[in-house]
C-alpha positions in Angstrom: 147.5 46.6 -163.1 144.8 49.0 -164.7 145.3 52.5 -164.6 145.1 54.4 -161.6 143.6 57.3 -163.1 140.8 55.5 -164.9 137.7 57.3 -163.1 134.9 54.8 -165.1 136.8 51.1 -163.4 137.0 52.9 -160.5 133.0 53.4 -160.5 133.2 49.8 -161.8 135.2 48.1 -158.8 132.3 50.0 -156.5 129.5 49.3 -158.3 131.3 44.8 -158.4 131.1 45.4 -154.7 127.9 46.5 -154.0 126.2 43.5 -156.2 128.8 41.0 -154.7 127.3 42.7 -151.3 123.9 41.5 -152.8 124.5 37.7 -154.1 127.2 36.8 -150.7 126.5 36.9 -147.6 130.5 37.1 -146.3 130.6 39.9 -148.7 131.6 43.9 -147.3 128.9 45.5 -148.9 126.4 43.2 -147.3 125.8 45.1 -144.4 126.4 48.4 -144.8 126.1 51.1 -142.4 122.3 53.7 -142.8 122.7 56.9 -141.3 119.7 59.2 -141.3 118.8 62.9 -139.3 115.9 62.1 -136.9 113.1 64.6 -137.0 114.9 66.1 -133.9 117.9 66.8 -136.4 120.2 64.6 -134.7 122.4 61.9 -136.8 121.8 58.1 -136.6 123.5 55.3 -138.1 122.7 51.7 -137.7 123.5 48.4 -139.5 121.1 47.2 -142.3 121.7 44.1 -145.2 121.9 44.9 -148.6 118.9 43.6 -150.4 119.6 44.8 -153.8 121.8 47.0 -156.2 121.0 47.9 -159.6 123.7 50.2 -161.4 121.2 50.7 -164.7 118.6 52.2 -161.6 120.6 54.0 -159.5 119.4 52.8 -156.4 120.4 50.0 -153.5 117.7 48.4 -151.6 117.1 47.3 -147.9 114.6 46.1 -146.0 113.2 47.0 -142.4 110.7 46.8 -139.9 108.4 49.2 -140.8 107.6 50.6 -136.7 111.2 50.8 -136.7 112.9 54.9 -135.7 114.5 55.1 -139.0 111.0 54.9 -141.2 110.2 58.5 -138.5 113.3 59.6 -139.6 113.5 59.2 -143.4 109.4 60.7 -143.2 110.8 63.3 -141.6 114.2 63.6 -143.6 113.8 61.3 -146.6 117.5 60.9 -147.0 120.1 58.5 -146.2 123.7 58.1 -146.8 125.4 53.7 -146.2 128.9 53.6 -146.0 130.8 50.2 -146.6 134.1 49.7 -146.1 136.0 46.8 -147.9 138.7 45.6 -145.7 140.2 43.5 -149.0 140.2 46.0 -151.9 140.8 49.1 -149.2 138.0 50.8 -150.4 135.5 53.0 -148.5 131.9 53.7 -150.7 129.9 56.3 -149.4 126.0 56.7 -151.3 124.4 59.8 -150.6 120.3 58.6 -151.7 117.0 59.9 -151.7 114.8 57.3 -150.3 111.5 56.0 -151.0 109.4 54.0 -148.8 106.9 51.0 -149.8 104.8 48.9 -147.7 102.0 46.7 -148.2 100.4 45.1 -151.4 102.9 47.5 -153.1 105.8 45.1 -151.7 103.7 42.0 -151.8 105.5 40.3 -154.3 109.1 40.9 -152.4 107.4 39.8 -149.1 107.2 36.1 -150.8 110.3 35.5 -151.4 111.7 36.6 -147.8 112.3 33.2 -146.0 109.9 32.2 -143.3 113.1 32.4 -140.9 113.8 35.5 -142.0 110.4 37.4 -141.6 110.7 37.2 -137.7 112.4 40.7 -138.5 109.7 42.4 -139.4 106.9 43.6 -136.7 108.0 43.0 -133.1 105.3 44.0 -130.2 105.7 46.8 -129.1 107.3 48.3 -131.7 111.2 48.5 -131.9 113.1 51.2 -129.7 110.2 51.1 -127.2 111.4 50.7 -123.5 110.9 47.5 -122.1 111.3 45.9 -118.1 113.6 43.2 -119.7 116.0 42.1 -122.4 113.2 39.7 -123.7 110.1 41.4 -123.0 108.8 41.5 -126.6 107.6 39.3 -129.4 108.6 39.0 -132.7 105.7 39.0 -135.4 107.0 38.0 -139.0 103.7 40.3 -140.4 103.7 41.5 -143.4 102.5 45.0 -143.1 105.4 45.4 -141.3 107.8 44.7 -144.0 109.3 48.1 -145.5 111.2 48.5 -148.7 113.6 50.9 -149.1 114.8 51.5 -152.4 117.9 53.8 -151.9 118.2 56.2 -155.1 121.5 56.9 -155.5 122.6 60.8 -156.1 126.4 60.6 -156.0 129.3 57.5 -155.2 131.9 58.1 -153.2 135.3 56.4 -153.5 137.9 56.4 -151.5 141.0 53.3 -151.8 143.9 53.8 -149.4 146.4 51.8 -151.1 150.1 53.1 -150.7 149.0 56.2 -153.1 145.1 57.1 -151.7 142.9 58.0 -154.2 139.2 59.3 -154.2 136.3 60.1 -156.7 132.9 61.7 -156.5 130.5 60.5 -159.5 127.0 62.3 -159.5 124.0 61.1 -160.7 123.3 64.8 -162.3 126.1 64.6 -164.3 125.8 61.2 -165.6 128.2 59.2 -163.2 131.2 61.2 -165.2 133.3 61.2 -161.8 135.8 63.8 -160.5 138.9 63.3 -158.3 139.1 65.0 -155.1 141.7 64.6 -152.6 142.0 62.1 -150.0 
């Protein structure tokens, strides 16, 4: 067993399940809850897949529907915070991000490679969250200025395992990732 008190493999068992999320689809970190403030200042959360993860960057990805609530919410607020929790390892990740929003020919290039099944999810008419007379009164669009990338930029990793003896770490981006143990 590796030592307990080791902050860096404990950013390192986070960061291997937040790529695995990426790769496997039966991963934890694959769909991680997005919670944002809506411009009225009220807290949202909703499931999103994680599209990419790059520990060098700092940053997670996701893509969305770009008429979707949480693109008001992050131009109101442009912060978000996904929380994963890994049933297997007992470990809770929390990201506190700064996000940036791209559409368009900026996101061209990432658009190709979504599978034709797959772009169905992005523009529905009318636009997500609008009220509708019935459950299927709406089409889906797979259109490409529709497609939103969100790339995440990480400003501090939470980590919390609850094995017998719970432990928990904060790493910050401003600090270099050094990480600091807080109480459970």
């Amino acid at each position: 067993m590796s030592d307990p008190n080791d902050l860096a493999a404990f950013l390192d068992l986070g960061w291997q399940c937040l790529t695995r999320g990426v790769a496997d689809r039966r991963a934890a970190a694959r769909h991680p809850s997005f919670a944002t403030v809506s411009p009225e200042g009220r807290p949202e959360a909703r499931t999103v897949v994680l599209r990419g993860a790059s520990r060098s960057a700092g940053t997670v990805e996701v893509h969305t529907d770009g008429g979707s609530d949480k693109m008001a919410s992050l131009r109101a607020n442009p912060f978000a915070q996904l929380m994963i929790w890994d049933e297997k390892a007992k470990l809770q990740i929390r990201l506190s991000t700064s996000v940036e929003i791209a559409q368009g020919a900026e996101v061209a290039d990432k658009w190709q490679k979504v599978p034709d099944g797959s772009r169905m999810a992005y523009g529905a008419s009318p636009t997500p969250g609008t009220p509708i007379p019935q459950a299927h009164a709406y089409d889906k669009l797979a259109h490409r200025d529709w497609f939103t990338v969100l790339t995440c930029r990480i400003e501090s990793v939470e980590l919390m395992q609850l094995l017998d003896s719970h432990r928990r770490a904060v790493f910050r981006a401003e600090d270099g990732w050094l990480g600091q143990w807080v109480v459970p």
